[in-house]
C-alpha positions as a Python dict, from the first residue, in 0.01 Angstrom:
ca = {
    (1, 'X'): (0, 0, 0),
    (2, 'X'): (93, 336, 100),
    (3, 'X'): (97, 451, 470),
    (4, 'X'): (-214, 652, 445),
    (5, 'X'): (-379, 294, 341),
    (6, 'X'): (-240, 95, 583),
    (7, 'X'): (-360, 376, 813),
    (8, 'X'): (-722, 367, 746),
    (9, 'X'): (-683, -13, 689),
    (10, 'X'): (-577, -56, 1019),
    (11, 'X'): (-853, 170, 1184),
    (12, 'X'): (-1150, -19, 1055),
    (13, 'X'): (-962, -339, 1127),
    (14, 'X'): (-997, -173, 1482),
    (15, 'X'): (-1322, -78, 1444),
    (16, 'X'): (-1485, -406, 1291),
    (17, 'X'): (-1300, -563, 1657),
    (18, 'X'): (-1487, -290, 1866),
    (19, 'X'): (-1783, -380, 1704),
    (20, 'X'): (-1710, -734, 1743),
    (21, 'X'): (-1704, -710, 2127),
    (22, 'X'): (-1957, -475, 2167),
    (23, 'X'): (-2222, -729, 2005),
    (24, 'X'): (-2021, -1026, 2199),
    (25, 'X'): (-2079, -837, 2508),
    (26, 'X'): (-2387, -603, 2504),
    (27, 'X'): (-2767, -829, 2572),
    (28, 'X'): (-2958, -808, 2250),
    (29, 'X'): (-2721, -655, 2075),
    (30, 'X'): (-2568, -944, 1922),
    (31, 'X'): (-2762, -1190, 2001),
    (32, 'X'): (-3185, -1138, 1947),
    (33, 'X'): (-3424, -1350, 2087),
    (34, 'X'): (-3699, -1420, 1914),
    (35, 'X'): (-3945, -1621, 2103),
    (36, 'X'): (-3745, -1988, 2096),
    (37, 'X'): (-3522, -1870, 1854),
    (38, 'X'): (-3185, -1680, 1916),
    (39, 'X'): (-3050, -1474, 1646),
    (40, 'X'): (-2695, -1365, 1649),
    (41, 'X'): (-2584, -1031, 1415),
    (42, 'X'): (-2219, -1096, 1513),
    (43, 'X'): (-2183, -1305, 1156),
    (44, 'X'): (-2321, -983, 952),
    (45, 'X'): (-1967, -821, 1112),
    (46, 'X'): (-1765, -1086, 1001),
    (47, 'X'): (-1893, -1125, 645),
    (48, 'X'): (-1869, -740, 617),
    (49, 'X'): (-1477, -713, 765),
    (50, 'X'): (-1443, -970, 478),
    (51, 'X'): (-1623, -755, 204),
    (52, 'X'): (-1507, -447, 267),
    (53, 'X'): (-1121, -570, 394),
    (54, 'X'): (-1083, -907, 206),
    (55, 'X'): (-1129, -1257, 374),
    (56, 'X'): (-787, -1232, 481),
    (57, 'X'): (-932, -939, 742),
    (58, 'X'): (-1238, -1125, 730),
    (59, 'X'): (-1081, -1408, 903),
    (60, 'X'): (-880, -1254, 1166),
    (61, 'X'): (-1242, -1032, 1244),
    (62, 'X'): (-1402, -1378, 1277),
    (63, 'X'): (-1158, -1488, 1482),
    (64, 'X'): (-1189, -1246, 1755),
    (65, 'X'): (-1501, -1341, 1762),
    (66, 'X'): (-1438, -1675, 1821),
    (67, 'X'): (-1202, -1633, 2066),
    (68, 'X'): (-1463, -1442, 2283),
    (69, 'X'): (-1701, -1724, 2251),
    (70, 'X'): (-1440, -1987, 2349),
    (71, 'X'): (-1309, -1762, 2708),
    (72, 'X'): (-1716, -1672, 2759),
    (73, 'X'): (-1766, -2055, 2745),
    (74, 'X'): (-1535, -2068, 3050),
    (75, 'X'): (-1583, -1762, 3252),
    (76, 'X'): (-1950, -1637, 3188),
    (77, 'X'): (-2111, -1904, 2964),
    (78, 'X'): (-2456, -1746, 2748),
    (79, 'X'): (-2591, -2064, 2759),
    (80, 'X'): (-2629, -2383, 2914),
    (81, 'X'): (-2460, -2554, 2598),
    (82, 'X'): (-2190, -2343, 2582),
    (83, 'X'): (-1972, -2467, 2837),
    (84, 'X'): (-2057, -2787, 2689),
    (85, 'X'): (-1952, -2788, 2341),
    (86, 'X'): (-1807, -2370, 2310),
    (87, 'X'): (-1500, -2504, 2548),
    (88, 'X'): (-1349, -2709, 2219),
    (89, 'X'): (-1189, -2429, 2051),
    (90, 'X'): (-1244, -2679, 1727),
    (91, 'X'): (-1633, -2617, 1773),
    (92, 'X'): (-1591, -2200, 1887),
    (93, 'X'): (-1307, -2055, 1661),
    (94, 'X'): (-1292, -2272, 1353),
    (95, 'X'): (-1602, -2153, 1210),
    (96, 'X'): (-1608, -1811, 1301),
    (97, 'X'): (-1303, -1787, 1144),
    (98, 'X'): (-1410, -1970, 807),
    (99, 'X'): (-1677, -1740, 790),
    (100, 'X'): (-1463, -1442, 674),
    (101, 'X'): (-1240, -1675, 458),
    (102, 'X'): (-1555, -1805, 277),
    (103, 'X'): (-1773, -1507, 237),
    (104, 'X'): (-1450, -1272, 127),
    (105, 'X'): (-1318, -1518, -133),
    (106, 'X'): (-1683, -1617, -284),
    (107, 'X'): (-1724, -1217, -263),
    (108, 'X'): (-1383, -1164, -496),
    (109, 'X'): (-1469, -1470, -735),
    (110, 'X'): (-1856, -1376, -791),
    (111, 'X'): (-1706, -1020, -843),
    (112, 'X'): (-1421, -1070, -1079),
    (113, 'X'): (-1675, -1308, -1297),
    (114, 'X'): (-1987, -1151, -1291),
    (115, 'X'): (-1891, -793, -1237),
    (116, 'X'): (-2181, -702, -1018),
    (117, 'X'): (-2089, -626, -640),
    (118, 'X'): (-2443, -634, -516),
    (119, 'X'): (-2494, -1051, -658),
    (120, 'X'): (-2136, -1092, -524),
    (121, 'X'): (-2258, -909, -162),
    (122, 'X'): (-2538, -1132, -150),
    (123, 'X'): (-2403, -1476, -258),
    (124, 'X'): (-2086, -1390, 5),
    (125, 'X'): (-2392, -1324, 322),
    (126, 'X'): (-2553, -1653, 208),
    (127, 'X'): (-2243, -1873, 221),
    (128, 'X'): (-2101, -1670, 559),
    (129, 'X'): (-2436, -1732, 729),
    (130, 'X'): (-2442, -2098, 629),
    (131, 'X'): (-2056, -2177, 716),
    (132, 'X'): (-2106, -2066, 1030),
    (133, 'X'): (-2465, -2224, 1144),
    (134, 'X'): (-2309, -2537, 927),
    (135, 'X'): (-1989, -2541, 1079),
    (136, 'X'): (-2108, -2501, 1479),
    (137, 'X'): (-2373, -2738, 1419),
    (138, 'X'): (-2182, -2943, 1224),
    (139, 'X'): (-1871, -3009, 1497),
    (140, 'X'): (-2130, -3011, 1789),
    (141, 'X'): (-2283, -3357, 1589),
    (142, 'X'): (-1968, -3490, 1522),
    (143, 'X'): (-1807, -3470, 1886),
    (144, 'X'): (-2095, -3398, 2141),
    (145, 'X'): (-2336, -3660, 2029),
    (146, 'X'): (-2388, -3709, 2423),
    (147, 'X'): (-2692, -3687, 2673),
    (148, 'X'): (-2560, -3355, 2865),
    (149, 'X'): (-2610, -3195, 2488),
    (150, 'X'): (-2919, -3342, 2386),
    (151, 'X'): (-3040, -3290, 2718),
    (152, 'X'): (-2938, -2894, 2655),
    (153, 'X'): (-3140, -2906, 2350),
    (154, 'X'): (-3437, -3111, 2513),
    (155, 'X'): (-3444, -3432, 2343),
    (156, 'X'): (-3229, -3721, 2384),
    (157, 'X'): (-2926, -3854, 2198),
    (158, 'X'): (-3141, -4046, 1908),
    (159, 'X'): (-3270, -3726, 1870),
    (160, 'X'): (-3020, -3496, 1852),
    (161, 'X'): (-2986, -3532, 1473),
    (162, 'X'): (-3373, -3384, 1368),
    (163, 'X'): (-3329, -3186, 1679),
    (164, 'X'): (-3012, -2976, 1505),
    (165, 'X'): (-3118, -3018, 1159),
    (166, 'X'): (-3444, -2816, 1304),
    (167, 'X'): (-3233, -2549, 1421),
    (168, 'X'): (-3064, -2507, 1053),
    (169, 'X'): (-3379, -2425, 928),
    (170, 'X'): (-3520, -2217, 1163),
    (171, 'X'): (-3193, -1985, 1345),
    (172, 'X'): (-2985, -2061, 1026),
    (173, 'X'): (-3260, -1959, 790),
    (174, 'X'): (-3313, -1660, 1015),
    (175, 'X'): (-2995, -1566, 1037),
    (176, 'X'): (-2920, -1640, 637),
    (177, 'X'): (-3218, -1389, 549),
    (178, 'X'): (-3034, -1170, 788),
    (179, 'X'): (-2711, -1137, 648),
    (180, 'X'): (-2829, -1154, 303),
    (181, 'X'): (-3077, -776, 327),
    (182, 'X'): (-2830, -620, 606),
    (183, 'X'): (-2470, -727, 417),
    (184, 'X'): (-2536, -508, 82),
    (185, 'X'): (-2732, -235, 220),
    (186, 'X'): (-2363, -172, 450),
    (187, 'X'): (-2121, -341, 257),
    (188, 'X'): (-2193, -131, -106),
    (189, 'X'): (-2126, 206, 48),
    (190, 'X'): (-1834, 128, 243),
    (191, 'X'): (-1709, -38, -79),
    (192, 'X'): (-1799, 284, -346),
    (193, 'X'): (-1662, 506, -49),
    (194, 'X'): (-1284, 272, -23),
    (195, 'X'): (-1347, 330, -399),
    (196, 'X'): (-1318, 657, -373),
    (197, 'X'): (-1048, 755, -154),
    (198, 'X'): (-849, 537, -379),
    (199, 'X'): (-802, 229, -117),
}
């Protein structure tokens, strides 16, 4: 990689971040209400950083974000649950951070098989948006199966179950359709103009 590259590679490193905080930070921004539902854009970053930079970027972009979720948790939580579950850095980094590990490597296998960067765009959103919603949802069943959480969600703990698995398919299916119309309408052009300045 010449200077030049590691240059530019560096700036929209810096730039994904900016993003990154901006939607972390900013009401509606990153997070959309819709009615009950809350739908965060701050996975359609990650899974682009690990398009357009490689999961390897992808990861570290993710992890920023995590990291933000984790000290918010503490100092100005967004939601009741979150200093409830977000506090475990297991439960606020870890996924975040798979997201741009699994959505950059699906992105480089669908590519070098099928040859088409728009399937391999779309397949990478899908699997991003489901690592994370699996992932956080995932962890928060596994270690917070108690009645301060399911209280936080409104049922109680025999409940918690249905009551998460109905949040995969309503947020997670939100934010899957999300990632998968926004992710190659961005991610192609960044990709063809990279292409193009030889990067």
């Amino acid at each position: 990689m010449t200077r030049h590259q590691r240059i530019r590679r560096n700036t929209l490193r810096a730039i994904f971040m900016a993003i990154i905080i901006l939607q972390d930070l900013v009401p509606f921004f990153g997070n959309i209400p819709l009615g009950p539902l809350s739908i965060t854009t701050l996975h359609v970053t990650v899974i682009l950083a690990a398009i357009t930079l490689g999961p390897g970027e992808g990861a570290i972009i993710g992890g920023v974000w995590g990291i933000l979720t984790w000290v918010r948790a503490f100092v100005a939580p967004t939601s009741p649950l979150a200093p409830l579950v977000f506090t475990n850095p297991l439960v606020a980094i870890f996924p975040r951070i798979m997201i741009g590990g699994v959505a950059g490597y699906l992105f480089q296998l669908v590519v070098h098989y099928s040859h088409s960067q728009r399937l391999a765009a779309i397949l990478a959103a899908a699997a991003g948006a489901i690592t994370n919603t699996g992932l956080v949802l995932g962890l928060i069943y596994l270690f917070y199966r108690t009645p301060a959480v399911a209280h936080a969600y409104g049922v109680n703990v025999s409940h918690l179950l249905p009551a998460l698995l109905a949040i995969m398919a309503t947020n997670g299916l939100a934010e899957l359709l999300l990632a998968v119309i926004i992710v190659p309408l961005i991610a192609l052009p960044v990709l063809e103009v990279r292409r193009r300045l030889g990067q």
